[in-house]
C-alpha positions in Angstrom: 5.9 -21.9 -31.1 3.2 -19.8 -29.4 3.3 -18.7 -26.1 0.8 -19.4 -24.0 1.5 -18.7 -20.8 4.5 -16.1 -18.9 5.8 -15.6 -16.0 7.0 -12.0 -15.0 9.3 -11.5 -12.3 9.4 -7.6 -11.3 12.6 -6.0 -9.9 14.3 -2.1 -10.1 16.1 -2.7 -13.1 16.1 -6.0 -14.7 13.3 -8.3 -15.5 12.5 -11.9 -15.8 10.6 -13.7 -18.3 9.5 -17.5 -18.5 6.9 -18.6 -21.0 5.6 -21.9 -21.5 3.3 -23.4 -24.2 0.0 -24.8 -24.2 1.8 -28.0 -23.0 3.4 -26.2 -20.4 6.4 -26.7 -21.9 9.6 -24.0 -21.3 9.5 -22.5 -24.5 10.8 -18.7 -23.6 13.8 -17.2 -21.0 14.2 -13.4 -21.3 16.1 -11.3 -19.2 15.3 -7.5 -19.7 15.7 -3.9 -18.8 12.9 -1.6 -17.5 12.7 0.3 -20.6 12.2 -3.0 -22.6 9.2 -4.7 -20.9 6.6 -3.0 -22.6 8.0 -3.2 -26.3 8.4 -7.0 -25.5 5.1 -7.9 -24.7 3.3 -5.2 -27.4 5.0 -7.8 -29.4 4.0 -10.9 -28.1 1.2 -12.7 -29.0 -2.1 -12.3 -26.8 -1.1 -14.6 -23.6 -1.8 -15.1 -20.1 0.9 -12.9 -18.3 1.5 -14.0 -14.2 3.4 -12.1 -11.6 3.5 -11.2 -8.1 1.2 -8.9 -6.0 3.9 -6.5 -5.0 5.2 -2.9 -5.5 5.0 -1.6 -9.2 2.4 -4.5 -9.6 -0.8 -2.4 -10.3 1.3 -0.1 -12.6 3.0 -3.1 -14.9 -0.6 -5.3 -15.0 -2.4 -2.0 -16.2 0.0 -1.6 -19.0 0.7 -5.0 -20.0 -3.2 -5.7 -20.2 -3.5 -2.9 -22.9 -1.7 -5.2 -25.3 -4.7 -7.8 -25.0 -2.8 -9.9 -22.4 -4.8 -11.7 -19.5 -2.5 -10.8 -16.5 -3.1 -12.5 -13.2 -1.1 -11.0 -9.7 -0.8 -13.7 -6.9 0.2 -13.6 -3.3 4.3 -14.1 -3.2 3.2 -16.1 -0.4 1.7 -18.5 -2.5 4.0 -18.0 -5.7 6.4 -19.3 -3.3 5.9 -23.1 -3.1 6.9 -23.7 -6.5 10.4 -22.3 -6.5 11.8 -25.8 -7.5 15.5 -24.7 -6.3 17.9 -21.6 -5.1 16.0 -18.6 -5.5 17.1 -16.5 -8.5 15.2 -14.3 -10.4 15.3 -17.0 -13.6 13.5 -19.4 -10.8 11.4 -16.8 -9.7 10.2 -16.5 -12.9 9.6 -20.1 -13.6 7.7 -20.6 -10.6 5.0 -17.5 -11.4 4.5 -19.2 -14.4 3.6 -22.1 -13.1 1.8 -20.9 -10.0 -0.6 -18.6 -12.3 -1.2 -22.0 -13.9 -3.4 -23.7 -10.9 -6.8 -23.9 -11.2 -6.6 -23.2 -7.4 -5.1 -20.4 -7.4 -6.2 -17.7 -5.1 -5.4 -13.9 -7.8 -5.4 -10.2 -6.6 -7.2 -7.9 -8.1 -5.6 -4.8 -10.3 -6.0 -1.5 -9.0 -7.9 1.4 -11.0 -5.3 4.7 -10.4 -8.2 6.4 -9.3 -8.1 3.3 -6.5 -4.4 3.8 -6.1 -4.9 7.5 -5.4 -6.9 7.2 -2.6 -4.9 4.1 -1.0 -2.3 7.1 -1.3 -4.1 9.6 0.9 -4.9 6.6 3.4 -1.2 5.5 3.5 0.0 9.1 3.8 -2.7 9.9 7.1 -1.5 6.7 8.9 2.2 8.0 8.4 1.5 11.4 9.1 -0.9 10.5 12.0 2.4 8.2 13.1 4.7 11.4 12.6 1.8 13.3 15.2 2.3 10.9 18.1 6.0 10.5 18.0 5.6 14.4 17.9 3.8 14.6 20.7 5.1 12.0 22.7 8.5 13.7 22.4 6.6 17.0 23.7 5.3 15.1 26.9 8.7 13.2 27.3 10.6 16.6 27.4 8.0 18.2 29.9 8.3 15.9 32.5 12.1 16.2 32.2 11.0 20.0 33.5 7.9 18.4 36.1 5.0 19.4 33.6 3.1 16.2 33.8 -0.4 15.5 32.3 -1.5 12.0 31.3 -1.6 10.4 28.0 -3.3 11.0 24.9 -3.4 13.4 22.1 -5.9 16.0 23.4 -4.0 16.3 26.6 -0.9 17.7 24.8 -3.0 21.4 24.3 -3.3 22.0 27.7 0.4 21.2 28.7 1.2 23.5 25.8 -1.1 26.0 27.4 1.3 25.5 31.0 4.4 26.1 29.2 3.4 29.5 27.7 2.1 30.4 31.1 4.7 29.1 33.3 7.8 28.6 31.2 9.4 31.6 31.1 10.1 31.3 35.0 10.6 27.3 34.9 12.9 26.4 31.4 16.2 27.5 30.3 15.6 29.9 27.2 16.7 26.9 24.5 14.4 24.3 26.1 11.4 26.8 25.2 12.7 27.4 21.6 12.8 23.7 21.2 9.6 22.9 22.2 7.9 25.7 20.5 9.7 24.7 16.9 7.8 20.6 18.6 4.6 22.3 19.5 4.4 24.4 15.9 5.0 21.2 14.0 2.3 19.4 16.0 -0.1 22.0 15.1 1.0 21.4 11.4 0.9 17.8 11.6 -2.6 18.2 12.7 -3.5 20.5 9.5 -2.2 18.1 7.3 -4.2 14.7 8.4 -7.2 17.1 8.9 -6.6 18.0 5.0 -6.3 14.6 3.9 -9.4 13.6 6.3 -11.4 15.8 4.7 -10.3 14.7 1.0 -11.1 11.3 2.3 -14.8 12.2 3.2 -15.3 13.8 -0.1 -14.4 10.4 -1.7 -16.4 8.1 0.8 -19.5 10.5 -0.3 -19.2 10.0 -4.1 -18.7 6.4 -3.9 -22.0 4.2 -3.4 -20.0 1.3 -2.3 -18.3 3.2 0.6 -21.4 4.9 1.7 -22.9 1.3 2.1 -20.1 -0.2 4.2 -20.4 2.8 6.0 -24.0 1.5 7.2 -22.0 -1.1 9.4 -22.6 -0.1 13.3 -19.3 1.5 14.2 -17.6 2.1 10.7 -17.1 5.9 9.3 -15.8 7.3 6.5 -12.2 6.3 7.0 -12.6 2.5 7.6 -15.6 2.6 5.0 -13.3 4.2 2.1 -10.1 2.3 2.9 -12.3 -1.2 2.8 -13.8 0.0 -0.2 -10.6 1.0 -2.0 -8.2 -1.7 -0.3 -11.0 -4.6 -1.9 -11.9 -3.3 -5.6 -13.4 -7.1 -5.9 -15.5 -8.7 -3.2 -16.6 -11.9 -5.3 -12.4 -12.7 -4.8 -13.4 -13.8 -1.8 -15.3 -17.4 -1.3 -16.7 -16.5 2.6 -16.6 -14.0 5.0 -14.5 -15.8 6.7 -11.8 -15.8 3.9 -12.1 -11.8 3.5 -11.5 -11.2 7.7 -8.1 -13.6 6.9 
């Protein structure tokens, strides 16, 4: 019997199949390795193929669809109603099958790698931005151990800097200043870095039509615009405005 629809639960190592037929009747339970997934489905006929929006999901959907497969990724959030009892990866499976089903079901839309690339340089400023303000915090923290005070924010952490070349030789013990000049050089590179990415980032918001128009929106730049652009490859997903701000 023919296939019609699958479920695909993704993991690490093992994956889960359930397909159904046009009836909806459990016609197919596979368990199989990484290395096996694609050969399975290159043999399967042509099918709708339903999984879950999560890590590796952009990667497996590409690849699966170049077999002529109609694959659908949905919200785990919404896959997870219809585990019918104690969650396995066989029930998993089962329930994406029949979740992809609905006609009301809400899908997410598949990444290009291009898409995925810059998602990457957005995901890597916000952690090394992150990495910058424990980095400076730490700087400021071990200061006012010493009684160099100056008030919060990023562009206040210079001018202590500035101090403790000037006044630390008389005031800190000789390891306190090696410490916080190995903090204060990593600051600085920290700072290289997310200005590298940010200009990568303005490079791609200028070739992209769609992220220069979002960009038109009073108080959105180049950042917001891109990561909007990139993090929503489908606006017609969405029904209302309303539904896209959720």
């Amino acid at each position: 019997m023919q296939v019609a629809t699958t479920g695909l639960d993704l993991a690490k190592h093992w994956f889960q199949v359930h397909g159904v037929d046009a009836a909806g009747a459990p016609i197919l339970r596979k368990r199989s390795k990484r290395t096996e997934v694609l050969a399975f489905f290159q043999g399967l006929e042509p099918c709708l193929v339903g999984m879950e929006a999560c890590a590796s999901s952009h990667y497996w959907a590409r690849e699966i669809a170049r077999f002529g497969h109609t694959v659908r990724r949905m919200p785990p959030a919404y896959v997870k109603p219809y585990v019918k009892r104690g969650k396995n990866d066989a029930a998993d499976a089962e329930a994406i099958c029949e979740a992809v089903m609905r006609p009301t079901m809400r899908f997410v839309a598949v990444k290009t790698p291009e898409q995925q690339g810059l998602l990457l340089l957005h995901r890597a400023r916000r952690l090394l931005v992150r990495q910058r303000t424990m980095t400076a915090c730490a700087i400021r923290s071990h200061l006012a151990e010493f009684g160099f005070i100056k008030g919060q924010g990023i562009g206040r952490v210079e001018p202590l800097l500035e101090r403790l070349a000037e006044e630390g030789a008389e005031r800190l013990p000789g390891e306190v200043r090696d410490i916080l000049s190995m903090l204060a050089a990593e600051l600085a590179t920290l700072g290289e870095r997310i200005a590298q990415i940010e200009a990568r980032i303005d490079e791609q918001h200028r070739a992209n039509p769609v992220s220069r128009l979002i960009a038109t929106i009073p108080g959105i730049g180049p950042i917001t615009a891109t990561a909007i652009a990139v993090a929503v490859p489908d606006a017609a997903a969405f029904r209302s405005g309303r539904d896209f701000a959720v």
